[in-house]
C-alpha positions as CSV (number, residue, x, y, z in Angstrom):
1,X,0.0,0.0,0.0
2,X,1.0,3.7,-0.8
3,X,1.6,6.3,1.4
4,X,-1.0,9.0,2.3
5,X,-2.8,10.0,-0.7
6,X,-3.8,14.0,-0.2
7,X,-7.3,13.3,-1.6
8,X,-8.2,10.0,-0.3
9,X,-6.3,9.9,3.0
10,X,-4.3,6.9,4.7
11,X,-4.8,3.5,2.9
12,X,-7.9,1.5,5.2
13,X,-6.1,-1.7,7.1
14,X,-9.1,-3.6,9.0
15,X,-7.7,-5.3,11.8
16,X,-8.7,-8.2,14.5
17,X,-8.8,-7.5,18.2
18,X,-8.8,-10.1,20.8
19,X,-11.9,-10.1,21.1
20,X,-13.0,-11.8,17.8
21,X,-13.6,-15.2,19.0
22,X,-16.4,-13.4,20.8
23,X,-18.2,-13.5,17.2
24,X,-18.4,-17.4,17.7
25,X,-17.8,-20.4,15.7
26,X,-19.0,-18.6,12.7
27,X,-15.6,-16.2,12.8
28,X,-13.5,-18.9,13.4
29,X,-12.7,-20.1,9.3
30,X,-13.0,-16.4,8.4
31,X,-11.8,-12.7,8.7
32,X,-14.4,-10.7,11.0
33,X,-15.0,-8.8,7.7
34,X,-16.0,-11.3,6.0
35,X,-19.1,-12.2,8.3
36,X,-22.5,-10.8,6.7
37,X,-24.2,-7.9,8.6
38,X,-27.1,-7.0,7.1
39,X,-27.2,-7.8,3.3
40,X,-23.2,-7.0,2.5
41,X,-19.9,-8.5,4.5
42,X,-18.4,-5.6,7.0
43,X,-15.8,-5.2,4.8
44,X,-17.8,-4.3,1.7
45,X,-20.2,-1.9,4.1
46,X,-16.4,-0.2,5.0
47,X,-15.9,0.5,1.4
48,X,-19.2,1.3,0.5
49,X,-19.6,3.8,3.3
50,X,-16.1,5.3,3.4
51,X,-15.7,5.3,-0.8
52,X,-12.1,3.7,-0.3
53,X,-11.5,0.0,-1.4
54,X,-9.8,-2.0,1.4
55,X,-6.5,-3.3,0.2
56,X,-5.0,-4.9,3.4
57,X,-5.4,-6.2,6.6
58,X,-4.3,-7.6,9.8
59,X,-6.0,-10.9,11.2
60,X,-5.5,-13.7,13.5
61,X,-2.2,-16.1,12.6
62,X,-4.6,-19.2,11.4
63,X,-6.1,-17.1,8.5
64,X,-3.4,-15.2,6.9
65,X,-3.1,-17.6,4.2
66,X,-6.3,-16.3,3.4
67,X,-5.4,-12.7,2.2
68,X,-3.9,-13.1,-0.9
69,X,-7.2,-15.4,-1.7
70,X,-9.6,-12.6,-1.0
71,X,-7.8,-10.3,-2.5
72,X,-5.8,-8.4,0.4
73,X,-2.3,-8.0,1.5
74,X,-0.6,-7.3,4.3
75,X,-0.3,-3.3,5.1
76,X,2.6,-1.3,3.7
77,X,4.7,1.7,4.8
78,X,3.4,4.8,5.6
79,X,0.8,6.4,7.6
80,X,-2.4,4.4,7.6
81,X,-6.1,3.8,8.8
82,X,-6.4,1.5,11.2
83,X,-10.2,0.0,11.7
84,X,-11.6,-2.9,14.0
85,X,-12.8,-5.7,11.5
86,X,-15.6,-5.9,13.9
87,X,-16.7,-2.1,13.1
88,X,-20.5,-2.0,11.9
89,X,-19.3,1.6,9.9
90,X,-22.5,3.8,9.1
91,X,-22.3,7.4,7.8
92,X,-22.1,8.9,11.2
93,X,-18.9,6.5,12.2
94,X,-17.1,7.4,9.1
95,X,-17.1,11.0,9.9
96,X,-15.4,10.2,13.7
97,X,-13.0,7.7,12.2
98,X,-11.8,9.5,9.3
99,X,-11.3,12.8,11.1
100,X,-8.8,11.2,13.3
101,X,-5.3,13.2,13.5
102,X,-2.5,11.7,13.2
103,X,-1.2,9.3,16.5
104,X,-4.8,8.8,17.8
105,X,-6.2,6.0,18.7
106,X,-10.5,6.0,18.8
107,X,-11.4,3.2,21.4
108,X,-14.7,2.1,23.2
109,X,-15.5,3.5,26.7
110,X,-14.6,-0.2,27.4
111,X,-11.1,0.3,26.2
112,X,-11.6,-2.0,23.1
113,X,-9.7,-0.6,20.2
114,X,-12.1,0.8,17.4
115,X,-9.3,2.7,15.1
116,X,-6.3,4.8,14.7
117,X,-4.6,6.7,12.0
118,X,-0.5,5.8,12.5
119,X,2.7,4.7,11.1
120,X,2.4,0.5,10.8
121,X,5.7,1.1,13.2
122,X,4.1,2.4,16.0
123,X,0.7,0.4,15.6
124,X,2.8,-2.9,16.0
125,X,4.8,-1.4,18.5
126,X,1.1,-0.5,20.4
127,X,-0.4,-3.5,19.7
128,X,2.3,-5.3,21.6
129,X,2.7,-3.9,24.9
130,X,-1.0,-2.6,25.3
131,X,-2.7,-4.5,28.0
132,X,-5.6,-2.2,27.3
133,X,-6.0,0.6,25.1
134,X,-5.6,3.3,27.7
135,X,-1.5,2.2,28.5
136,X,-0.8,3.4,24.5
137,X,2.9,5.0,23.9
138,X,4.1,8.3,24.4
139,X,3.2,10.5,21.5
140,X,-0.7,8.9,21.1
141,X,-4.1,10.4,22.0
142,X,-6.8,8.2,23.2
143,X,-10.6,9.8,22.2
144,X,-13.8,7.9,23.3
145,X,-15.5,6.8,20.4
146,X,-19.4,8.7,20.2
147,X,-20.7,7.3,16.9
148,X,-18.4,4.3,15.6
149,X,-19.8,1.3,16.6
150,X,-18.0,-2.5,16.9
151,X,-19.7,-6.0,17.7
152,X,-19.4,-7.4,20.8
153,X,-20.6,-10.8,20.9
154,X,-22.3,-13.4,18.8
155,X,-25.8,-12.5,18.9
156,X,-25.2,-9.0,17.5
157,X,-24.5,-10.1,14.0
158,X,-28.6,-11.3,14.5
159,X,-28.9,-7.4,15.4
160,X,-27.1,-5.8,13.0
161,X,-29.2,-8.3,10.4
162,X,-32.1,-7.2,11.2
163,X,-31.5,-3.5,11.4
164,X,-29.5,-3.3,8.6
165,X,-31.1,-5.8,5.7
166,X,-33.9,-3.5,4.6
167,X,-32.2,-0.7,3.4
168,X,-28.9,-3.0,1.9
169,X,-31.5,-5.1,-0.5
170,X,-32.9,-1.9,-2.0
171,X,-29.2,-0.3,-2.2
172,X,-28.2,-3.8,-4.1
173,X,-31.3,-4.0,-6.2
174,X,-30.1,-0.5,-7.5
175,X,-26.4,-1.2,-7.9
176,X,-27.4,-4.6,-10.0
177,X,-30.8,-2.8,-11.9
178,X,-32.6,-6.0,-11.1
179,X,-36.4,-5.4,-12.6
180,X,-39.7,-5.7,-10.7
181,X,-41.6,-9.1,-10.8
182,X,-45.0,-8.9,-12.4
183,X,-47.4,-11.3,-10.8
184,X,-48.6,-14.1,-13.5
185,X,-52.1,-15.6,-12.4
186,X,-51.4,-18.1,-15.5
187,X,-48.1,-19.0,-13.8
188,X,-49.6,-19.1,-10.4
189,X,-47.3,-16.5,-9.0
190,X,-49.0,-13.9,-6.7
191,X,-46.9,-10.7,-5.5
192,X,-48.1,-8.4,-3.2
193,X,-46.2,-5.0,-2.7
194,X,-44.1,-2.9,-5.5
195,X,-40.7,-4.3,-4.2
196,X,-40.0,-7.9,-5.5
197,X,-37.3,-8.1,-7.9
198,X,-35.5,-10.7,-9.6
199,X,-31.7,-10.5,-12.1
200,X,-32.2,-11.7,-15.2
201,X,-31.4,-15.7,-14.7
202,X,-33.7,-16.8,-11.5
203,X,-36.1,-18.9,-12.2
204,X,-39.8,-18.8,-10.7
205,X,-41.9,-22.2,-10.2
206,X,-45.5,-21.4,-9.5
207,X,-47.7,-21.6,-7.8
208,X,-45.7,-19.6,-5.2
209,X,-46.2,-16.5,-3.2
210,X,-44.1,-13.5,-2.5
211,X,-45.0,-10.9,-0.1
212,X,-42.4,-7.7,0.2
213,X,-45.4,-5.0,2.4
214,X,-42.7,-5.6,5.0
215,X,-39.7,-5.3,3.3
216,X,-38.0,-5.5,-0.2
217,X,-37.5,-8.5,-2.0
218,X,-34.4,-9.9,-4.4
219,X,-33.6,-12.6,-5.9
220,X,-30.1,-13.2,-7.8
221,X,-28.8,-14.3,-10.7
222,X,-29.6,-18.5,-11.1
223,X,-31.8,-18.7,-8.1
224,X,-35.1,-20.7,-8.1
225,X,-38.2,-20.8,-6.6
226,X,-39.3,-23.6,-6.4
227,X,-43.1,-24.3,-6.2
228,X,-45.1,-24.0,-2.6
229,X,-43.0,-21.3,-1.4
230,X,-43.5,-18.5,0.2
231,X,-41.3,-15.1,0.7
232,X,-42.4,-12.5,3.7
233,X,-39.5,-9.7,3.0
234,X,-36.8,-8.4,4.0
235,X,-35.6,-11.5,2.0
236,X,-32.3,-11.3,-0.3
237,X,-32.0,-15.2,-2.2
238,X,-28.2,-15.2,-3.3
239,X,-26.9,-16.2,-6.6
240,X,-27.7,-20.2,-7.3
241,X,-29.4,-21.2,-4.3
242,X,-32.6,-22.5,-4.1
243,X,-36.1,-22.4,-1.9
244,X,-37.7,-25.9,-2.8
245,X,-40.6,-25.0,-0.8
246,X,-41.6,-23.8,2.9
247,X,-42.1,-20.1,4.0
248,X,-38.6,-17.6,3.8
249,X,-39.2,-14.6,6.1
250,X,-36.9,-11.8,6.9
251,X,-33.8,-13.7,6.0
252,X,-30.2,-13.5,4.0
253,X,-29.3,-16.9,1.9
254,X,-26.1,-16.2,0.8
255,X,-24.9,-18.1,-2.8
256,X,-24.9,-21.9,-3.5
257,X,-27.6,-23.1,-0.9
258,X,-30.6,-25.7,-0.6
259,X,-33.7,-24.1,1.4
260,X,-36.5,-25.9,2.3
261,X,-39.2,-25.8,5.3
262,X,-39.3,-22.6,7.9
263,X,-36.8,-19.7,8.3
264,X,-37.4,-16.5,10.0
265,X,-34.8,-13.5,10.4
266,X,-31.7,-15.8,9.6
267,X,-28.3,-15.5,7.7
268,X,-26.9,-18.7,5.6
269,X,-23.3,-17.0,4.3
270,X,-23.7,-19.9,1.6
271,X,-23.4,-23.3,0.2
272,X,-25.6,-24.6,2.6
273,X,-28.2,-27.0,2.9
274,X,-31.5,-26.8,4.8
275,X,-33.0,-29.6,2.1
276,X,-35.5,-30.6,4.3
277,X,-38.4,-29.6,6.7
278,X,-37.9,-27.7,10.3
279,X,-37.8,-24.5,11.6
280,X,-34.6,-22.2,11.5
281,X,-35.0,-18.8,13.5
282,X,-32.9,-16.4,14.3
283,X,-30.0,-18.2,13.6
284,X,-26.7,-17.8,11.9
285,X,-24.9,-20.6,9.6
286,X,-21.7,-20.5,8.4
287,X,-20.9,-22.0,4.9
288,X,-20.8,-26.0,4.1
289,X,-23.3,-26.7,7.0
290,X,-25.9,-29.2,6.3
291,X,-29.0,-29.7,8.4
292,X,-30.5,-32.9,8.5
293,X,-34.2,-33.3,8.1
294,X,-36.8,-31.7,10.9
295,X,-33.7,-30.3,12.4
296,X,-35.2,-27.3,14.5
297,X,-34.0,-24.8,16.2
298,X,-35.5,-22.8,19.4
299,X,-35.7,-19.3,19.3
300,X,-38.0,-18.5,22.4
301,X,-37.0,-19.0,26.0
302,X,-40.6,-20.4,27.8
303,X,-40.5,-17.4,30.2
304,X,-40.5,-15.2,27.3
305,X,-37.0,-13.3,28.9
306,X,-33.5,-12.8,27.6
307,X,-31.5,-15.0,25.9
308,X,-28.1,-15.6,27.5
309,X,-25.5,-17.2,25.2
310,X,-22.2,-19.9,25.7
311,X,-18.7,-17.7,24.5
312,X,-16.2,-19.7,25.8
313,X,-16.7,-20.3,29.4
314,X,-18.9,-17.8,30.1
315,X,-22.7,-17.2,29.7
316,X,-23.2,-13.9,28.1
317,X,-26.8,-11.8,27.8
318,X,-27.3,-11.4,24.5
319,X,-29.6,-8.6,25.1
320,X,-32.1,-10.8,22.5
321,X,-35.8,-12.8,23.4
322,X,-35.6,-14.3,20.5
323,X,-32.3,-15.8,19.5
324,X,-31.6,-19.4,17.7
325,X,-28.4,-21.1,17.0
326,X,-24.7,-19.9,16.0
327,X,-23.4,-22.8,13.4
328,X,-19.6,-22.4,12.0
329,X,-18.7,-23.8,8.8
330,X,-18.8,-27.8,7.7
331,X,-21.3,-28.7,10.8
332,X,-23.3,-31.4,10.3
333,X,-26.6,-32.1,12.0
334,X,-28.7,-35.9,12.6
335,X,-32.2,-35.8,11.2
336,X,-34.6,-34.8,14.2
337,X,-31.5,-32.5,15.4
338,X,-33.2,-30.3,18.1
339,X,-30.9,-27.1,19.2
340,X,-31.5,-25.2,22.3
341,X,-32.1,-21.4,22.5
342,X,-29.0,-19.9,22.0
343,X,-26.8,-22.6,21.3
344,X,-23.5,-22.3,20.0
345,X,-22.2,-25.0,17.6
346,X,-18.5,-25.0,16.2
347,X,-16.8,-25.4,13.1
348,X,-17.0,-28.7,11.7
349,X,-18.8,-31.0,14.4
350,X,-20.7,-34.1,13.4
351,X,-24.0,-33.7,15.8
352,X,-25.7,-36.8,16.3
353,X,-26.5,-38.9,19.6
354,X,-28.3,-36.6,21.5
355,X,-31.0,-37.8,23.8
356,X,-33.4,-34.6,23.2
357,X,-32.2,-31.2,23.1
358,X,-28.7,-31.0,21.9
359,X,-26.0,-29.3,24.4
360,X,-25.9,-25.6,23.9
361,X,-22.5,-25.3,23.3
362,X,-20.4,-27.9,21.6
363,X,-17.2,-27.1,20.6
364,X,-15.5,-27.2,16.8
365,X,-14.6,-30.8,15.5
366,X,-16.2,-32.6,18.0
367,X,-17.8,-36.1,16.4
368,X,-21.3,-37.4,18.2
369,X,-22.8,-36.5,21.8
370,X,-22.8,-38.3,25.0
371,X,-20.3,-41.0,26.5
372,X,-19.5,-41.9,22.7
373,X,-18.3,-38.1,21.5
374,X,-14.8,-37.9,20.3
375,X,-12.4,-35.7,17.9
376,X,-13.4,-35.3,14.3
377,X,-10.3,-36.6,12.9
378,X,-9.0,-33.7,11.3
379,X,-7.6,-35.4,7.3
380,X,-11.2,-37.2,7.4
381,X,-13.0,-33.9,8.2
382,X,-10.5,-32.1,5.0
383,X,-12.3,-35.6,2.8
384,X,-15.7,-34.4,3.8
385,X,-15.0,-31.3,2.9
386,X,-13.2,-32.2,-0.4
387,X,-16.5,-34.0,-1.1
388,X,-19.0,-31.6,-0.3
389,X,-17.8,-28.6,-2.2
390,X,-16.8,-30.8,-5.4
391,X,-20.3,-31.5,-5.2
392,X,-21.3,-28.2,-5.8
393,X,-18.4,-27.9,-8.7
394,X,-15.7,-25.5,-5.9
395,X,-12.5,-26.7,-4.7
396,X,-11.2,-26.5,-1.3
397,X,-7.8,-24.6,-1.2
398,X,-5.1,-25.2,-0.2
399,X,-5.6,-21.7,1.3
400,X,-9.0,-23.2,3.1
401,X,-7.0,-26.5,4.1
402,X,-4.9,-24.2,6.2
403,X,-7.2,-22.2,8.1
404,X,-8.9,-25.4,8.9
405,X,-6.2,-27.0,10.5
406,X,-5.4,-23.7,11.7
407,X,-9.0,-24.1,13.8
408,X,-8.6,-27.3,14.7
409,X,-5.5,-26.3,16.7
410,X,-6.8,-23.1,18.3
411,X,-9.9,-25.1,19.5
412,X,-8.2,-28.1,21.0
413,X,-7.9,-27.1,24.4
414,X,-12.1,-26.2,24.5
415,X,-12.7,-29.2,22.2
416,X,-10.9,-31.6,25.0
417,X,-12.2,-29.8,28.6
418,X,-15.8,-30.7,26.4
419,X,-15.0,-34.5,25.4
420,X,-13.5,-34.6,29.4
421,X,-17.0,-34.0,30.9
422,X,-18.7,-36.0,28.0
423,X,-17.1,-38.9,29.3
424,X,-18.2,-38.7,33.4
């Protein structure tokens, strides 16, 4: 990256904190950015907002391999913008953050980092001996942040999804010039409202319904609707995945996946498969996750109260009644799966062999519940994995084989204290 350009400012570098395992299993195969707030990643809602394109940026030691395949780098020389991956950025945000002087750092009343504008010198030398963000080095100003805001925990993305879905839809229906969808009584598809719209490329298979008096409505190149379905909006479809029936309400399914039965105010980042009946709500999936048929998930405590969720450890409040399940990436489910309210499921687990309800918080590559749960072999969960995405025509890199081993390692010691317990 360049040096300080007079009309564009310091090259953005999103970074991770310490904190980002606080995002849950869904972070752990991915950048923060690349986690889905709303109807765009946060790194394309950085761009979009702050009219830079984000060329580098720093991120925990298992994904680096990753840059170079989504199209980053490592930061350069010079002075630069420094910005928490985990920054939701909005209008109001970007006019804090980018009027930072030189040698400040913007943090959270908490202490948590949220940006600076430095030399890469003295942001590695900060990051190093900081134990918090108030002991930075001589020459720095701390402000408290006002407007910039950062997720905290897990159930935030659900948050940020459902405040933020709306208005991304109609700004992507704009940027792509996808056209209105006319209802066709002869075709057996009924519309109600003025904002359904389809690319040129999806395919609708009456008789089907599609309601957008609550929200907009798109659907992207190659997706189908298959018929029996039902869309209540805010509902983006992504490119190539299919509904094959069921009722879709306030939800993002990213590219690439299989939809079938109930889902209410979820995200699917992609390529995953819900192929079957059950109810999904309020939940977030990471990619390559398959559900097994009438897997269901709770979103509702009884009393009606808050939520409280599994991060590590600790049981957090998520601040949420209604709250479903957090599922990382290549997590497979039993058929007649049933997940607790707020449960927390890690990255490539094999869930089968619970007697009722599921645990709420099972760590990454564990294989089966109970006395019988063990590791998920880590070369025979890379075969699954080879497996399932050739199926869909995409190759695992060697990129992706290295931040999964990478999170098979980081997780051991939670993944062991779990299959410890399982065993009294």
């Amino acid at each position: 990256m360049s040096r300080v350009d007079e009309e564009t400012g310091p090259g953005i570098v999103l970074f991770e904190d310490g904190q980002a395992e606080s995002l849950g299993p869904v972070a752990l195969l991915r950048p923060v950015f690349d986690l889905v707030g709303g109807g765009r990643t946060l790194r394309d809602r950085v761009a979009h907002v702050s009219g830079r394109p984000v060329r580098a940026a720093l991120v925990r030691p298992h994904l680096r391999a990753l840059l170079p395949e989504l199209g980053l780098m490592s930061p350069g020389e010079g002075e630069q913008l420094f910005l928490n991956s985990a920054c939701v950025l909005d209008p109001d945000g970007w006019a804090e953050i980018s009027a930072l002087p030189s040698g400040t750092i913007l943090a959270t009343p908490e202490g948590r980092p949220v940006a600076a504008r430095m030399e890469l010198a003295h942001w590695q030398s900060f990051v190093t001996v900081r134990q918090d963000v108030t002991s930075s080095l001589p020459g720095q100003t701390i402000r408290v942040a006002q407007s910039a805001r950062i997720l905290r925990h897990s159930p935030e993305l659900i948050t940020v999804h459902e405040a933020l879905l709306d208005a991304d839809i109609r700004e992507l229906q704009r940027a792509v010039k996808a056209p209105p969808v006319p209802p066709s009584a002869s075709e057996g598809i009924f519309v109600r409202g003025e904002e359904v719209f389809a690319e040129e490329g999806a395919c609708l298979q009456g008789p089907l319904a599609i309601d957008a008096t609550a929200g907009p409505i798109l659907l992207r190149r190659g997706s189908r609707l298959a018929p029996f379905t039902l869309l209540e909006g805010p509902v983006l479809v992504g490119e190539g995945t299919q509904v094959l029936g069921g009722r879709i309400a306030q939800s993002y399914l990213g590219p690439g996946c299989m939809v079938r039965g109930e889902v209410a105010g979820s995200v699917f980042l992609g390529w995953s498969n819900k192929a079957h009946d059950g109810f999904v709500g309020h939940s977030y999936l990471g990619a390559w996750v398959n559900l097994g048929a009438m897997t269901t998930t709770s979103n509702l405590k009884n009393t009606y109260g808050e939520v409280r969720v599994p991060i590590g450890e600790t049981l957090v409040s998520s601040g949420r009644s209604k709250l479903g399940s957090m599922v990382g990436d290549h997590t497979k489910t039993a058929i007649g799966t049933l997940l607790a309210t707020g449960s927390t499921i890690g990255v490539g687990v094999n869930l089968f062999g619970a007697s009722g309800l599921a645990p709420r918080a099972v760590p990454s590559f564990v294989w089966g519940l109970g006395a019988g749960a063990r590791e998920h072999e880590l070369e025979r969960c890379l075969q699954t994995a080879e497996r399932v995405t050739a199926r869909r025509g995409v190759a695992l890199s060697e990129p992706q084989r290295t931040a999964l081993r990478g999170a098979f390692a980081v997780s051991a010691a939670e993944r062991w204290r779990f299959l410890e317990r399982a065993r009294v």
